[in-house]
Structure formats: C-alpha cells, structure tokens
C-alpha positions in Angstrom: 27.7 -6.0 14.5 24.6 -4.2 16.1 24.2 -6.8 18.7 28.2 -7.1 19.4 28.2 -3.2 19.8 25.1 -3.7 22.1 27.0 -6.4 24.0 29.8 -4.5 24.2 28.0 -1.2 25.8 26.7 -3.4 28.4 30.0 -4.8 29.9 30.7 -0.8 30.9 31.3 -0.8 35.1 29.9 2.8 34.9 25.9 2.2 35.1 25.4 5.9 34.1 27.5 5.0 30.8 25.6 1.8 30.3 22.7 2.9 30.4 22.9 5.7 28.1 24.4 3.6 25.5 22.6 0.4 26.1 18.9 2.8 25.8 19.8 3.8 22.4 18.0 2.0 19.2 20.5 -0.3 17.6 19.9 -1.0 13.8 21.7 -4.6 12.5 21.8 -5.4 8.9 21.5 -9.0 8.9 18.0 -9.8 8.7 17.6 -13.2 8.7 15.1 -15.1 10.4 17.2 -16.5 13.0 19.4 -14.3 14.1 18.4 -10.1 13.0 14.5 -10.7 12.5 14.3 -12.4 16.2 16.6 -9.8 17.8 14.3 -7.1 16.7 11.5 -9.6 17.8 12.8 -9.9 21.2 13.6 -6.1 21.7 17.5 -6.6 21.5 17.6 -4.5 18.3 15.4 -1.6 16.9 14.9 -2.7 13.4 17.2 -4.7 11.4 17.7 -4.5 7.2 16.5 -8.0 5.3 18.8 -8.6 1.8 17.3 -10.9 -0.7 18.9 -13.7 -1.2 21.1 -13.0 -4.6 22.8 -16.2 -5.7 20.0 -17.4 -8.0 19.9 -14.5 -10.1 24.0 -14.6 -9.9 23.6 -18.3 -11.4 21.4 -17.4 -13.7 23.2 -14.9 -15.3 26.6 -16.6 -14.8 24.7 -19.7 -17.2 23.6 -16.9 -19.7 27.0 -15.2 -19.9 28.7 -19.0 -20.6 25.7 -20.0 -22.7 26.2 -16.6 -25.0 29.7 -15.8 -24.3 29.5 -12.3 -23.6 29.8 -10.6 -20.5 26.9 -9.4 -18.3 26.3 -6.2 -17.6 29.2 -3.9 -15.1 26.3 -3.4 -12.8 23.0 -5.1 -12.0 20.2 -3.3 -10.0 17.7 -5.7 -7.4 14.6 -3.8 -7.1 14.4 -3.9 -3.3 11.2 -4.8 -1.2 9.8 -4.0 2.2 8.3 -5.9 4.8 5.4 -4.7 7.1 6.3 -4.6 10.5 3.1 -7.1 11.1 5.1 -9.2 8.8 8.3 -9.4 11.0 5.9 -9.3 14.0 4.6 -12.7 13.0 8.1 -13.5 11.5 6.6 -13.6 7.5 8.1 -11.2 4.4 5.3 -9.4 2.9 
C-alpha cells in the first residue's frame, strides 16, 4: 500500500504538491524479499515491517488440537524478531 500511495503522490500535475508528498518517508508492511525488502533497498520506501512466516506453527498446532481433541488456546503470542539494517542491506534476516 506504501508504494501505491507513493505512486499515487507522483501522478499529482502540481510539482510543488508532488514533491512534498513524494519527499516524505513511506513505511510498507510487506517485507518480503522481493517486493518490501528491495523497495527499501532501492530507496522507493523508508523501511518496511518483515512478518514471520506463521503457517507452520498454525499446522502444528491445528495437528495437536486434532490429535488431543481440545481446542488451542484463544490467542497465541509470536515473539517477534529484528533484523539489522546490514542484514536488509545485504538482503539476509539476522
């Protein structure tokens, strides 16, 4: 959504308006290798949110609620984890 607002901004007619709105740091949340991780690589975003992947421990806790027949937990916490910004630099997690 970053990069469509980004995109957006920069079809204004008014450079004045572009401009101000195309300088400001955009921040995506999809930070995947391919798409968020090389925006912010190539400048077109400021910094960009990586999710872990989730759908193993959902199977894996979808098997042990079938396996045990009781329901899992209402709510599950995912301890979350940075990257350094070498690390997306180089286009590694830390």
């Amino acid at each position: 959504m970053a990069a469509g607002a980004r995109k957006a901004f920069q079809q204004f007619v008014n450079n004045d308006v572009k401009d101000h709105w195309t300088n400001l740091p955009f921040l995506g949340v999809d930070g995947v290798p391919k798409t968020g991780q090389a925006w912010v690589r190539e400048g077109l975003l400021a910094g960009t949110i990586i999710t872990p992947p989730l759908a193993g421990q959902a199977l894996e806790m979808l098997v042990a609620a079938l396996r045990s027949g009781r329901f899992p937990q209402e709510t599950t916490l995912v301890e979350p984890r940075s990257s350094t910004l070498d690390s997306l630099a180089n286009g590694r997690r830390s």
